[in-house]
C-alpha positions as CSV (number, residue, x, y, z in Angstrom):
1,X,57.8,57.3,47.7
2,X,57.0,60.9,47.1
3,X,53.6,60.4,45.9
4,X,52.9,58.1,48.9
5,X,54.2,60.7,50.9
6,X,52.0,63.4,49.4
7,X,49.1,61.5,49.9
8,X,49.5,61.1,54.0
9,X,50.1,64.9,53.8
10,X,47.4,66.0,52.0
11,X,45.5,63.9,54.5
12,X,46.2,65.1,57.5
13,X,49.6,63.7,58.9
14,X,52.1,66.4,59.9
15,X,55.4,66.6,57.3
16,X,57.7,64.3,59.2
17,X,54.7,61.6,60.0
18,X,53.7,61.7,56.1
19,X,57.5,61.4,55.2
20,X,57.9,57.9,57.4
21,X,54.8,56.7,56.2
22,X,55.4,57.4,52.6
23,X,58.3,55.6,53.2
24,X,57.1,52.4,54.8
25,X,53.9,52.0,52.4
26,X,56.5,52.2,50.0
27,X,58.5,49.3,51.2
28,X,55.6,47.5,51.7
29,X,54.0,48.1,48.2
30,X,57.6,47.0,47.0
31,X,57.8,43.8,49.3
32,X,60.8,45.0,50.4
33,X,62.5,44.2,53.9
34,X,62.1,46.7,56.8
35,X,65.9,47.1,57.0
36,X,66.0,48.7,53.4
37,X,64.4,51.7,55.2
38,X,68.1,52.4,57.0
39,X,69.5,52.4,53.0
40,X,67.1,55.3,52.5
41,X,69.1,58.6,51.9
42,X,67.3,61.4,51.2
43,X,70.4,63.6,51.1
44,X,71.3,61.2,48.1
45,X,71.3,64.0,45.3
46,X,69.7,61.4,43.0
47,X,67.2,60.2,45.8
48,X,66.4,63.1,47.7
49,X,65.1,65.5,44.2
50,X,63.0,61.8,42.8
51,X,61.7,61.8,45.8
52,X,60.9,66.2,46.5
53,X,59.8,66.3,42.9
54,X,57.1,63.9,43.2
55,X,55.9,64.4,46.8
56,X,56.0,68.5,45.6
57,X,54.2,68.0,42.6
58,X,51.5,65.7,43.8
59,X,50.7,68.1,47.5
60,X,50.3,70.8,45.4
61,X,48.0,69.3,42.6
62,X,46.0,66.5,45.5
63,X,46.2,70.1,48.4
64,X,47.4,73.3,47.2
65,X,46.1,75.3,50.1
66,X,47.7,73.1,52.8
67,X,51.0,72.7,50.3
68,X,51.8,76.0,50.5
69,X,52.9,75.5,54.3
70,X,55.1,72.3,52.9
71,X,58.7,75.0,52.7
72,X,58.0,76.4,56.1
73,X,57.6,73.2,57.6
74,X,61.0,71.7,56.0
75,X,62.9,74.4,57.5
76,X,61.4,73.7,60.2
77,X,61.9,69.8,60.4
């Protein structure tokens, strides 16, 4: 889910719109039901650092310069 994430980020899609659809390409990549997306916690300790770990990792190596913004715009969210 991160790395989908990342990859709406790094083209284009403000933080929140990259976050939902990371999050649906994901559940459709997965074949899994629509209402699996209201299971989704990302203040799940195990869930949330998977999924800031990855989508960090791959906005800074895919879009460093716009990555840099990514802390900003989470405290901003």
């Amino acid at each position: 889910m991160g790395s989908n994430t990342a990859k709406h980020y790094c083209g284009g899609f403000p933080l929140s719109g990259a976050i939902e659809r990371g999050m649906m390409q994901t559940l459709v990549s997965e074949n899994l039901p629509a209402s699996a997306m209201d299971q989704i916690n990302l203040e799940d300790k195990e869930i949330g650092i998977a999924f800031f770990e990855n989508f960090l990792a791959d906005s800074f190596a895919q879009c460093p310069g716009r990555a840099r913004a990514i802390w900003r715009q989470i405290v901003e969210m």
